[in-house]
C-alpha positions in Angstrom: 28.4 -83.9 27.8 25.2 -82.7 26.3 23.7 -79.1 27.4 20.7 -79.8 29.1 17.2 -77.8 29.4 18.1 -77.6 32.8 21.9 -75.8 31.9 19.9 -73.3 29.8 17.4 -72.3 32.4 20.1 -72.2 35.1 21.9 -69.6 32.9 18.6 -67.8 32.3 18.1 -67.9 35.9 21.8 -66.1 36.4 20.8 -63.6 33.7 18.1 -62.8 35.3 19.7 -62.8 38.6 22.0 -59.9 36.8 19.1 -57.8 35.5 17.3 -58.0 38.4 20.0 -55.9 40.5 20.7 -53.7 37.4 16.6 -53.1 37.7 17.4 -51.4 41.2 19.3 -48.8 39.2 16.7 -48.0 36.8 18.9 -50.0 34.3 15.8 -52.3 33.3 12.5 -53.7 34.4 12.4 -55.7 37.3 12.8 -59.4 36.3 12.2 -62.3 38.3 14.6 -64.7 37.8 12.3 -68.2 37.2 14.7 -69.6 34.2 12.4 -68.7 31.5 13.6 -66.6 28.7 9.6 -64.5 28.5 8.5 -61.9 27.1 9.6 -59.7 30.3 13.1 -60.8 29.9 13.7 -59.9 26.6 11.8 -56.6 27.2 14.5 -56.3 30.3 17.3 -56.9 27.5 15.9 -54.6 25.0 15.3 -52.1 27.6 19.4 -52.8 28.6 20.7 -53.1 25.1 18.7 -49.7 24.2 20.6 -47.6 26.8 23.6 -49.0 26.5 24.1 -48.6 22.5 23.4 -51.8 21.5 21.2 -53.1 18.8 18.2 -53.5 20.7 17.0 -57.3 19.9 16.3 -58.7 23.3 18.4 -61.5 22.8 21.3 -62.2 24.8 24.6 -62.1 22.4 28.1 -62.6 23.5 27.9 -58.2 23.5 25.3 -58.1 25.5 25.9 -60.6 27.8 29.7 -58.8 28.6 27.7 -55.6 29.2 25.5 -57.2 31.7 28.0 -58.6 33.4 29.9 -55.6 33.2 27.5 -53.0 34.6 26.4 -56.1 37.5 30.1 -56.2 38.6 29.9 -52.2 38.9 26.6 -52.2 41.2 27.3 -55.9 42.8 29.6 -54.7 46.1 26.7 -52.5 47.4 23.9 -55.7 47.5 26.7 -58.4 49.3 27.0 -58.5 52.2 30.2 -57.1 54.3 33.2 -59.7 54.0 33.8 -61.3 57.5 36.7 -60.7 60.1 38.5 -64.3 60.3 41.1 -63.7 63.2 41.4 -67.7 64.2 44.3 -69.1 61.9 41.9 -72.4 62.4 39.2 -74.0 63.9 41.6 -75.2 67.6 42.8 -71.9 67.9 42.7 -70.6 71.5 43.1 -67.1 72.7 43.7 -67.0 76.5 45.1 -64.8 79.4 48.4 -63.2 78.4 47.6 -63.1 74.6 47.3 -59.7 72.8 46.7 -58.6 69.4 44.3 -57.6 67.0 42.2 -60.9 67.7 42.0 -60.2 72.1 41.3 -56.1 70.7 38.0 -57.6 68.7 37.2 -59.8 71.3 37.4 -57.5 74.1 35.2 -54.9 71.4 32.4 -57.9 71.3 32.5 -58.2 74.9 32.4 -54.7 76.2 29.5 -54.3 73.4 27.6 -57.1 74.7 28.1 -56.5 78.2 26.1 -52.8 77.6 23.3 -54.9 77.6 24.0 -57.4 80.0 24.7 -56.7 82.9 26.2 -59.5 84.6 28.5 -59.4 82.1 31.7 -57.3 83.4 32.8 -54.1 82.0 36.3 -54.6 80.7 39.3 -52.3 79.2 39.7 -52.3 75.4 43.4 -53.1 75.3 44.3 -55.1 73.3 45.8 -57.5 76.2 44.2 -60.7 77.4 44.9 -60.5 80.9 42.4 -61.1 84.2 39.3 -59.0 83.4 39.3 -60.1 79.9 39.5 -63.7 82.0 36.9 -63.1 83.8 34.5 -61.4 81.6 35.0 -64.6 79.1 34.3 -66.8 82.2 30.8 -65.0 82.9 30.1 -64.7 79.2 30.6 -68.8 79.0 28.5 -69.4 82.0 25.6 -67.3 80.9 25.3 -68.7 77.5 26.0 -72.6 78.9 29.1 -72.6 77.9 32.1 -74.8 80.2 33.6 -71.3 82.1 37.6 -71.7 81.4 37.9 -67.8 80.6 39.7 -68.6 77.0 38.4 -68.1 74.0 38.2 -71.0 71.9 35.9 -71.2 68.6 32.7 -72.1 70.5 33.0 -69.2 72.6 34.3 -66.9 69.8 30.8 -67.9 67.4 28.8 -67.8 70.5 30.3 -64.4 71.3 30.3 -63.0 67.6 26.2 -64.0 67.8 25.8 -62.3 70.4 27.3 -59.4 69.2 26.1 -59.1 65.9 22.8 -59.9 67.5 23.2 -55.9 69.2 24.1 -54.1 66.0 
């Protein structure tokens, strides 16, 4: 398999993509990433190879490359976003009355968050037991967002729920 024009401006686009972040740390100038090795990419490498000892040519080596990656990797986990809580061990998982755990303890935190600002939703006890006002708060919940009202917590109602909550933070 032959590389393609469109292979080399997809990894231009990626270096980019990596200088573009280092730029937010004063690393480099900002670069937008368009897949087109310019005159303000190569100024970005030179500008990167410069302060981190390397012979400043503006092209991309194997060396320089490494670095960039390297020093991306470092700043990368502040620009992602948070990794997300996946309590259902999959997608038929139910949680109902009688259940407790760390699952009915996050869903009992969405719903006493989101009934702060509704008020026909029930206040409830953060307990980490699923027992009748957890019940009956996920019943009102499920009605008020069109949901069928059984008072367990299936997916639907957990991604409705989680939307609604993350809707409030």
């Amino acid at each position: 398999m032959a590389y393609t024009e469109k292979d080399k401006r997809e990894h231009i686009r990626e270096l980019q993509h990596y200088l573009r972040y280092l730029a937010f740390h004063n690393e480099v100038p900002m670069v937008i990433p368009d897949g087109i090795y310019g005159k303000e990419t190569k100024s970005a490498v030179m500008d990167f190879q410069k302060k981190h000892g390397i012979l400043p040519t503006g092209d991309t080596d194997n060396e320089t490359w490494e670095k960039i990656v390297y020093e991306y990797n470092l700043i990368a986990p502040y620009y992602r976003p948070p990794d997300r809580v996946a309590p259902f061990s999959d997608s038929s998982a139910i949680i109902k009355h009688g259940d407790s755990g760390d699952t009915v303890f996050i869903i009992q935190i969405m719903l006493d968050t989101v009934s702060k600002n509704a008020n026909s939703v029930p206040r409830i006890n953060i307990d980490g037991f699923y027992g009748d006002r957890t019940e009956n708060a996920i019943k009102k919940y499920q009605s008020l967002s069109g949901l069928s009202p059984t008072g367990e917590t299936d997916i639907k109602t957990w991604n409705m729920l989680s939307k609604s909550y993350n809707s409030l933070r």
